[in-house]
Steps between C-alpha positions, in 0.01 A plus 500: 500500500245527777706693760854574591631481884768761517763463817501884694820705521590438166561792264211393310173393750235505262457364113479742273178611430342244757242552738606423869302233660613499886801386707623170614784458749605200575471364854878388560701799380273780502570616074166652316417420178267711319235307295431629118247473254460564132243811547272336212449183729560639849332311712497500899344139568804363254706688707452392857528143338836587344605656845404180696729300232744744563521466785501091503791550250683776784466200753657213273805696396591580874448103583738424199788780588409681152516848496168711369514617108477905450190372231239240466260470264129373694303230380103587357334325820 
């Protein structure tokens, strides 16, 4: 796994042991995620990637009425 994207206001708002990354909130309902990466392969250029996925993925679910997931595991862009 390459990097986790944790919903906020959750009990648990970071993976254990994972290095936080940054924030993305998505444009249409205003939730954070936090962004997190394995420590060993932290990496902040993977990470804006993953964030502008993220946020792609933030859009599509509003267009299709879905509601977001507390987790999501990011792609290795």
């Amino acid at each position: 796994m390459t990097g986790v994207a944790i919903r906020k206001g959750q009990e648990r708002a970071q993976a254990p042991g994972f290095t936080s990354m940054g924030t993305v909130r998505c444009d249409h309902c205003g939730q954070e995620f936090s962004i997190s990466h394995p420590p060993e392969i932290a990496d902040s250029a993977r990470a804006e990637k993953q964030a502008k996925w993220l946020e792609l993925v933030l859009t599509k679910e509003h267009q299709s009425n879905k509601s977001h997931a507390d987790q999501l595991e990011l792609p290795d862009c």
